[in-house]
C-alpha positions as CSV (number, residue, x, y, z in Angstrom):
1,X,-27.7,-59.5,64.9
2,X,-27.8,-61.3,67.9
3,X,-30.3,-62.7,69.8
4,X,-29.5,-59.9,72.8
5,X,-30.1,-56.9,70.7
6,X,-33.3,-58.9,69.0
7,X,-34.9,-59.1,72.2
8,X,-33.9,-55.4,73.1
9,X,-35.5,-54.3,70.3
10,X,-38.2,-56.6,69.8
11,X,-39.1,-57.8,73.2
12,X,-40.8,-61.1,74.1
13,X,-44.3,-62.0,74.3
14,X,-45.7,-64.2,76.6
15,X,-48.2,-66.7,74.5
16,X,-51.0,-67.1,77.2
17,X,-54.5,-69.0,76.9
18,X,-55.8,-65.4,78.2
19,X,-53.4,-63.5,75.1
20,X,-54.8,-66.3,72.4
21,X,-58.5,-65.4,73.5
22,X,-58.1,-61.5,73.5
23,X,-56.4,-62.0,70.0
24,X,-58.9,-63.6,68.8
25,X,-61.4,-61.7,69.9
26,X,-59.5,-58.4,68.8
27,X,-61.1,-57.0,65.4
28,X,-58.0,-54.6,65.0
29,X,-55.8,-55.2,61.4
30,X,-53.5,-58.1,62.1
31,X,-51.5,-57.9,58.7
32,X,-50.9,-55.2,56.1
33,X,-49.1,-55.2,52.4
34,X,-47.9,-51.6,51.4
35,X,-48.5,-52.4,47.6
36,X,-52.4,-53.6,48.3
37,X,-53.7,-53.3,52.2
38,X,-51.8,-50.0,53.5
39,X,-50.7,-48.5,50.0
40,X,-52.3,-44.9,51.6
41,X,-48.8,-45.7,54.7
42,X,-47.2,-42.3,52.9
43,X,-49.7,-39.4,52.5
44,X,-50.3,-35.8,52.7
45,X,-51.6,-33.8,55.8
46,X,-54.0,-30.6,54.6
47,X,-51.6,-28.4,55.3
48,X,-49.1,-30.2,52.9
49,X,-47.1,-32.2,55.8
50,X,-45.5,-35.3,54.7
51,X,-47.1,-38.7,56.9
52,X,-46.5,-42.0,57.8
53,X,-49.1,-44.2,59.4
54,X,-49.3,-47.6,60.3
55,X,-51.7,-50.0,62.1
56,X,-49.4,-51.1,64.5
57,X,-45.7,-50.8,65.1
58,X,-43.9,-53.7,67.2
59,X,-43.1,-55.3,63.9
60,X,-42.9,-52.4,61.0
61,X,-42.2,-49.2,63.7
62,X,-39.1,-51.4,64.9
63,X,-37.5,-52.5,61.5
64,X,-38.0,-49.2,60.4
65,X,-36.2,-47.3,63.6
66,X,-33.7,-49.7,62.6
67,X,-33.2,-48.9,59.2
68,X,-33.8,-45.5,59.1
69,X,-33.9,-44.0,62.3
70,X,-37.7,-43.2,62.4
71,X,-39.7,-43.4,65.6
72,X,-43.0,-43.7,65.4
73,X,-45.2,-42.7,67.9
74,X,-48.6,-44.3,69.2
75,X,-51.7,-42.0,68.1
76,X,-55.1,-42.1,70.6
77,X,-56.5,-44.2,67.8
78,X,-54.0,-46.5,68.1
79,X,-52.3,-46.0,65.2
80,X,-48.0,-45.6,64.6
81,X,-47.5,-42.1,62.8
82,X,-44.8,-39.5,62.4
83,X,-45.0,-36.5,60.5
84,X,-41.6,-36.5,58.1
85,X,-39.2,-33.9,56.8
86,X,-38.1,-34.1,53.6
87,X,-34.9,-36.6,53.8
88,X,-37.2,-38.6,56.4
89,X,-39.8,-39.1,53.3
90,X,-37.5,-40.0,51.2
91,X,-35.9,-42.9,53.5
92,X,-39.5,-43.6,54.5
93,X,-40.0,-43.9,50.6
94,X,-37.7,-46.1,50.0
95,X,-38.3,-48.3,53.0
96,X,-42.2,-48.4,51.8
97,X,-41.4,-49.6,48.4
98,X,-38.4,-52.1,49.4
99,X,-41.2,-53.9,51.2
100,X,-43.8,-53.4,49.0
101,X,-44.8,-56.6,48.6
102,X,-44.1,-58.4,52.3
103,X,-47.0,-58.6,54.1
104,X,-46.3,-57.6,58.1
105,X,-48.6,-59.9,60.4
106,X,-49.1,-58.6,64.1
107,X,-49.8,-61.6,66.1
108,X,-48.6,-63.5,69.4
109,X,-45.1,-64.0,67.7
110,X,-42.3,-61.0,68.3
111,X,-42.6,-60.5,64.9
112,X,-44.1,-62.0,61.9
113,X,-43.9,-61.0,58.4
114,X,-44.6,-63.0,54.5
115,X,-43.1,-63.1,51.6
116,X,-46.0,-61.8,50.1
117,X,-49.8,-62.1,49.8
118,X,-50.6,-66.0,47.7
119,X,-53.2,-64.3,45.1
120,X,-53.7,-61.8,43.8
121,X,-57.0,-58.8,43.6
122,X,-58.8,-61.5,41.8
123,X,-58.7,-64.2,44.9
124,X,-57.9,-66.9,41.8
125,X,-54.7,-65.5,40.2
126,X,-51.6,-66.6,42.4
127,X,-49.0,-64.1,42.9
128,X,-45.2,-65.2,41.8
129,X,-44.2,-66.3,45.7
130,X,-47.9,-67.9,45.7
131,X,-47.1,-70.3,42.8
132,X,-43.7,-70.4,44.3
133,X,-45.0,-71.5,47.3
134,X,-47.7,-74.2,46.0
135,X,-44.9,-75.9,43.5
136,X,-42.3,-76.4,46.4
137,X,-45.0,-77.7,48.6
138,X,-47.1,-79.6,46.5
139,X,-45.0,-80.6,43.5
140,X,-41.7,-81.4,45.0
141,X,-40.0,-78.5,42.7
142,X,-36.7,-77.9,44.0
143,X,-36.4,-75.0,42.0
144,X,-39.0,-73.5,43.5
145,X,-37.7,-74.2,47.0
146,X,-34.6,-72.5,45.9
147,X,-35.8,-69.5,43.9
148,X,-37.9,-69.1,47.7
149,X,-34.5,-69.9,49.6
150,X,-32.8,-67.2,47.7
151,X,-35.8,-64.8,47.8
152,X,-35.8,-65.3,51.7
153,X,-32.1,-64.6,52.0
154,X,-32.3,-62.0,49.9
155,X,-35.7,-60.2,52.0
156,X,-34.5,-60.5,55.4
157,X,-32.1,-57.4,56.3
158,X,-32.1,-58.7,59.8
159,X,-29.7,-62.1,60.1
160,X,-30.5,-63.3,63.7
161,X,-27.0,-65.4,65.2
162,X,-27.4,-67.5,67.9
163,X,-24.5,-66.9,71.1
């Protein structure tokens, strides 16, 4: 993909003193992980309707539109939902558990995601790209930084080229 198309469907965000402050000050979820944080993203309306809902949608609501085709829209709660037929589900599905384990961050950036979270329930246990992680930075293992290379390569569908 190329930077143009990035941009169209990403956009730009100016990083501002004024944008830092109201970030900080905004209480609103700034990441979720669809294994642990947002495992309830796929659910059930009472009437049986299949759902998706998200916190927020510049980073998730785009990759997904661009995998799928699914648009979500903006609830008053400020939410991303869209109620799913049956082979929208099942893409949904599948795009839900291929990510399973990436955390999606909103910040000031266009769009920010992880690898996953570093521990696990616990808060002491590190998850596999946590240990990754701490051996490539703090033990020199260079089969760490690989195994993370090739995990990286292989966890980002978008390949960005520079004209």
């Amino acid at each position: 993909m190329n930077i143009g198309i990035f941009n169209y469907l990403f956009g730009t965000k100016a990083i501002t003193e004024e944008a830092i402050r109201d970030f900080v000050a905004d209480a609103n979820v700034k990441r979720i992980c669809f294994s642990r944080i947002q495992t309830h993203a796929l659910w059930k309306t009472g009437e049986g309707e299949d759902m998706i809902t998200v916190p927020f949608g510049d980073s998730i609501g785009m990759l997904l539109k661009e995998q799928t085709g699914i648009v979500l829209r903006k609830s008053s709660k400020g939410n991303y939902y869209k109620k799913l037929s049956p082979e929208e589900y099942d893409q949904a599905k599948r795009f839900v558990d291929s990510y399973a384990n990436v955390v999606f961050l909103r910040d000031l950036l266009d769009i920010s995601v992880a690898l996953s979270l570093n521990f696990e329930s616990d808060g002491e246990t590190r998850t596999h790209i946590g240990q990754l992680e701490k051996s490539a930075k703090y033990d020199d293992d260079e089969k760490a930084v690989d195994e993370l290379a090739s995990i990286v390569d292989y966890c980002c569908p978008i390949k960005i080229g520079i004209d």
